[in-house]
C-alpha positions as CSV (number, residue, x, y, z in Angstrom):
1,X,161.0,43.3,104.7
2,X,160.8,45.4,101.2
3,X,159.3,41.8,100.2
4,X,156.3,41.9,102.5
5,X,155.6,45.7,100.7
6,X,156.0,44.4,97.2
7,X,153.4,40.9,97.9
8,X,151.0,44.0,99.5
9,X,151.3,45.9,97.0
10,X,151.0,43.3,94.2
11,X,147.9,41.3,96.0
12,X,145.8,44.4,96.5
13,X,146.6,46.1,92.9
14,X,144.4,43.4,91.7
15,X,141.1,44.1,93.6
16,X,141.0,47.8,91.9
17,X,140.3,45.8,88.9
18,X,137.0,44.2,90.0
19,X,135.5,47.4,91.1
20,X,132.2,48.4,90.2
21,X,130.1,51.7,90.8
22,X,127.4,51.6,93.3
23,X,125.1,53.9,95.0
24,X,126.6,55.2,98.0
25,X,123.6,57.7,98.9
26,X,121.3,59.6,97.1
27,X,119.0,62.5,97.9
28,X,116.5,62.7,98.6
29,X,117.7,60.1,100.9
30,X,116.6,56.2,100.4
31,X,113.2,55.3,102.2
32,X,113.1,59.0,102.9
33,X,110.2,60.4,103.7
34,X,110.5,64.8,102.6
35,X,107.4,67.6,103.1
36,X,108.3,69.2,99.6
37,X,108.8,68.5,96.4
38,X,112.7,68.1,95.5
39,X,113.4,69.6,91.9
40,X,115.7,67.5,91.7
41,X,117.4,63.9,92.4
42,X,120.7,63.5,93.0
43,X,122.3,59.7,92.9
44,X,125.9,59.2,94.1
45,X,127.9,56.4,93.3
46,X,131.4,54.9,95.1
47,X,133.6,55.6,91.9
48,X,133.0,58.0,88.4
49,X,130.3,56.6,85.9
50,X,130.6,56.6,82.4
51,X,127.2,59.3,81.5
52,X,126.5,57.9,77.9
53,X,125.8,54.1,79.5
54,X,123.6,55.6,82.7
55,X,120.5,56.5,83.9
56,X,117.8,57.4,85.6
57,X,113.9,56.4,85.8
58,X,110.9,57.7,88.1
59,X,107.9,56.4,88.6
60,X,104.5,55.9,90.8
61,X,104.9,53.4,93.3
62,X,102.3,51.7,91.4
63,X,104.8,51.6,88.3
64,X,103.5,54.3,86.2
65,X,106.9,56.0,84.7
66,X,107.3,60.1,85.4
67,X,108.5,61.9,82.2
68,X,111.7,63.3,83.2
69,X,114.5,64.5,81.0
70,X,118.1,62.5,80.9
71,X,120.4,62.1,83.9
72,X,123.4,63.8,83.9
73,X,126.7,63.7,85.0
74,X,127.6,66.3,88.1
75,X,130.2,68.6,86.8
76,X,131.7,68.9,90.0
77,X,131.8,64.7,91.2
78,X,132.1,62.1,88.1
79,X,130.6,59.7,90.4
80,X,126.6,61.4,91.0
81,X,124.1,61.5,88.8
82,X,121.6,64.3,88.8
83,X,118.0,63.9,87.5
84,X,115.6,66.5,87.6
85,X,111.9,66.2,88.6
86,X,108.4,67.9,87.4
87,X,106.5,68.9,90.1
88,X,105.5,65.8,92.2
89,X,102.3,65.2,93.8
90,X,102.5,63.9,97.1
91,X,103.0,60.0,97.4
92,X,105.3,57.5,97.1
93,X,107.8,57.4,94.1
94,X,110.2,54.6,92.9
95,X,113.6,55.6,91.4
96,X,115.5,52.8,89.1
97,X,118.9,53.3,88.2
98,X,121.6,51.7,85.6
99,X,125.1,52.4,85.6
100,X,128.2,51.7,83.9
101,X,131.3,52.7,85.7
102,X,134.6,53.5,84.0
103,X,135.9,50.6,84.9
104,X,133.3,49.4,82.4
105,X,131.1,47.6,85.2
106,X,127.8,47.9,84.8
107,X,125.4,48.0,87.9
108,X,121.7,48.6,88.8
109,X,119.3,49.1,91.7
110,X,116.2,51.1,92.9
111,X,114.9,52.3,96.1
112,X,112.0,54.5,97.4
113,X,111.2,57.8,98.6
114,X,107.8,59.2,99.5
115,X,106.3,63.0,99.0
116,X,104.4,64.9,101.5
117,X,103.5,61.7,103.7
């Protein structure tokens, strides 16, 4: 029986090893569609991110990029990004994000959100 533990344990120590960060959610939300403004955009990811190999763009839906300063790190979660925003007119914005987790897996997506529509 203690053999059947010890193959568990040793064929799933493995897969920790191939992990890699991705978004889990993000607000605002993906496709979301909010009345307001947010000051701010908040990515999180399924594991902690290293900060210095990260980031964050915004931009029109017609590709023009929104000046933003860096992402950072949450102090409270290693694993969410927080990014935040000028003033936003209303429309439809496009966020593109790179990460690096600290596994040293880099990933990348984007998705959209709309303003006031």
């Amino acid at each position: 029986m203690w053999w059947i533990l010890l193959w568990l344990l040793l064929t799933l120590m493995p897969g920790a090893a191939w992990a890699h960060a991705f978004l889990d959610h993000a607000v605002p939300a993906v496709w979301a569609a909010v009345s307001a403004p947010p000051s701010t955009l908040q990515l999180f990811f399924s594991e902690p991110i290293e900060p210095r190999f990260s980031g964050v763009e915004l931009a029109t839906a017609a590709g023009r990029p929104i000046a933003t300063d860096a992402a950072a790190i949450d102090p409270r979660n290693p694993a969410a990004l927080v990014l935040r925003l000028p003033p936003l007119a209303p429309g439809r914005y496009r966020v593109s994000w790179h990460v690096v987790s600290v596994d040293t897996h880099r990933t990348e997506g984007s998705y959209e959100f709309s303003v006031g529509q």
